[in-house]
Every structure is written in structure tokens, then in C-alpha cells.
N, C-alpha and C positions, 0 to 999 in steps of 0.2 A: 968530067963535063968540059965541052969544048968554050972556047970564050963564044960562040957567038949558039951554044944548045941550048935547050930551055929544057927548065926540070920538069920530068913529065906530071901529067894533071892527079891530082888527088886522087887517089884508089875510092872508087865508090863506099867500100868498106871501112873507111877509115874516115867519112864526111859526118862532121857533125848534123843537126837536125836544125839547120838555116833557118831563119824566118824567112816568108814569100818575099821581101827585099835585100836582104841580104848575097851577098857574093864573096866567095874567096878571095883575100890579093894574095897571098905567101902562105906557105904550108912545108914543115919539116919535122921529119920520125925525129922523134925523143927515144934518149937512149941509146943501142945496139941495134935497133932498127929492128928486132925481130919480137914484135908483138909488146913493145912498151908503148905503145900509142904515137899519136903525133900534136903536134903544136900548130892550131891556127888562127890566122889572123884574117878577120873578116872585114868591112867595114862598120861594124858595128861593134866589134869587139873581138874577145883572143879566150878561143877555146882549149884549155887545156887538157893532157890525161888526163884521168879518174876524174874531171866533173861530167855534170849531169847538164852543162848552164853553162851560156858565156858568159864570161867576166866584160862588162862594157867596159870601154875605155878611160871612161871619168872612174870608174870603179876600181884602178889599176893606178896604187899610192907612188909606186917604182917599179924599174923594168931596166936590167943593169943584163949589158951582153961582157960577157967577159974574152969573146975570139971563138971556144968552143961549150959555154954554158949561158942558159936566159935563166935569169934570177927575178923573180915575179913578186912583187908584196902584194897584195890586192888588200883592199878596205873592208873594214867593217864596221856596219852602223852600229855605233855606242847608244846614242837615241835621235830622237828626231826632235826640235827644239819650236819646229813651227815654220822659221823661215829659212834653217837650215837643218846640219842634221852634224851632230857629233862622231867623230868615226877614228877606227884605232887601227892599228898595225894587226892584219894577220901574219900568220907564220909564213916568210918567203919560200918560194917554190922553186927549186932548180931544178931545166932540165938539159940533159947532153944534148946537142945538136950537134950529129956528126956533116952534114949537109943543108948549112943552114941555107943558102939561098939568100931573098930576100929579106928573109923572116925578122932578121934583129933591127933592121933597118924601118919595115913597116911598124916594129911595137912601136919604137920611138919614134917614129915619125906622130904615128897615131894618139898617143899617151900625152906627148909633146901638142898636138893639135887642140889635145880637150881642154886646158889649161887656158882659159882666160883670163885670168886676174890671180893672182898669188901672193899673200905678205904675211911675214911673219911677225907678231907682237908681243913685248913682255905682258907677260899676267902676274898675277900675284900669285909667289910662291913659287914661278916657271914661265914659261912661254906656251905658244899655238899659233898657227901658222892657219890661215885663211886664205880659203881659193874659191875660184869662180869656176866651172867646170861647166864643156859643154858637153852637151849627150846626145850622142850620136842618134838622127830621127826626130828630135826634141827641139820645140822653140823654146829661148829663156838660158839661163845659165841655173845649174843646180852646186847652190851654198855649203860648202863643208869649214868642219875646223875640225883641226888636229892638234890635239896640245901634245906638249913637248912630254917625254918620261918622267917623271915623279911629280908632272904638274896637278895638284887635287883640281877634280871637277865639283867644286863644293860651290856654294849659292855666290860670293864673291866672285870665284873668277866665270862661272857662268853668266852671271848680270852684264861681265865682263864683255864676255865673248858677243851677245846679245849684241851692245853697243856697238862694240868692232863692226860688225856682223853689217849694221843698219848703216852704220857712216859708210861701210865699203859698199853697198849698194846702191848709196844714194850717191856716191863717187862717180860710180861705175854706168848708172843708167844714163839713158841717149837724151840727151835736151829736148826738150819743145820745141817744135818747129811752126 
């Protein structure tokens, strides 16, 4: 590709099933290019092979470009606590990008943008780390925690989290005007 060509547009075939506001910005074959799928990033979030679903962006824990692979962690919800929601490491996803393009540039751009508020706190027994997350389409910021590996989620360090949880909200909200 010349410095100033542009990657041609997304194989029909190959376009995930958008909602009516959604748009492509970057798109690149995963793999050897011949029928291992492709990787896209929408503004709403980043379609990968073999799902069914896009991963939103708030839903997207890490996203590490190595030069020629994207290394994906996405979230999952442990439980939902009320005014947040408890969530843990899926298994990371790599894929080859032999032509990446835009592509590693828009995750982190994206991933990076959802992120409003982030801190991490000792608990008892371990740590957890609290963020503020915005969602793409959504007013409001959506409340996660992630406690650290071998941290127990037992009623201590959950009452825990709770508290964290409220003080960073009440931090975090716009004053009265």
C-alpha cells in the first residue's frame, strides 16, 4: 500500500450485523487472511472472529498491540452488586494482523476513551481496582471493580468495595449548579 492509498472498504461478507447507528472506522483479516475472519472496530465497540456480539468498549479490560498481534482481555460480569457490577478476566484473545491499518490505533484510542475515572485500592487479603466507564450511546458512567488474583470476594472485602464504590461516585459526580 502506497503512503497516501487507502485500505479498501470491508468485503460485504465479512461486515458484522451493525446496529442502525453504528459505523466501521478500521477493519483488518485476522490470521493468514484466508477465511480466519477479521477484526473490527466500530464506534460502539470491536467485533471479533468466532463471536456472535460485539465486545463494547467499557467491556474491553485490555487490548495490547504487540507490531503484528492484538491481544484482547474482555470482562466478565462476576455479579452485579446494585450500583456496580463485579467482573473478572476472560481468557485473552490474540489475533495476527498481517495488515493492520488503523486498527490497533482505533482499539486504544477507543478502550482509552471509555475509561473515566480508574483507582486502585488495598482490600483485605488483596487489592481491586475501580473504574468509571463510559458506554458508548449511554448517559452516565457504568461502575466496575476488579479485584486483584487471590483477592477473596467474601462479605469483608465486598462491604468493602461497596464503600469504595460510593465515596468514588460521590467524588466523581458534577456539583450543583
Amino acid at each position: 500500500m502506497g503512503l497516501f492509498s487507502r485500505k479498501p472498504k470491508l468485503p460485504p461478507a465479512a461486515r458484522p450485523p451493525l446496529a442502525a447507528d453504528e459505523r466501521v472506522l478500521a477493519w483488518a483479516a485476522a490470521g493468514n487472511g484466508e477465511g480466519d475472519g477479521v477484526v473490527v472496530a466500530s464506534n460502539l465497540g470491536l467485533w471479533l472472529p468466532g463471536r456472535g456480539h460485539r465486545l463494547g468498549w467499557h467491556e474491553i479490560l485490555k487490548a495490547v498491540w504487540s507490531g503484528r498481534e492484538l491481544t484482547v482481555t474482555p470482562a466478565e460480569m462476576v455479579t452485579d452488586r446494585g450500583g456496580y457490577r463485579m467482573v473478572a478476566d476472560c481468557p485473552a484473545e490474540t489475533y495476527l494482523l498481517l495488515d493492520p491499518g488503523d486498527l490497533p490505533h482505533q482499539v486504544r484510542a477507543r478502550v482509552t476513551r471509555s475509561v473515566a475515572w480508574t483507582a486502585h485500592h488495598p482490600l483485605p487479603g488483596g487489592g481491586g481496582r475501580i473504574a468509571a466507564r463510559r458506554v458508548a450511546g449511554v448517559d452516565g458512567l457504568t461502575w466496575t471493580v476488579r479485584l486483584d488474583p487471590g483477592t477473596p470476594a467474601d462479605d469483608e472485602v465486598l462491604a468493602e468495595t461497596d464503600r469504595l464504590v460510593a465515596d468514588a461516585r460521590a467524588t466523581t459526580a458534577p456539583a450543583d449548579v
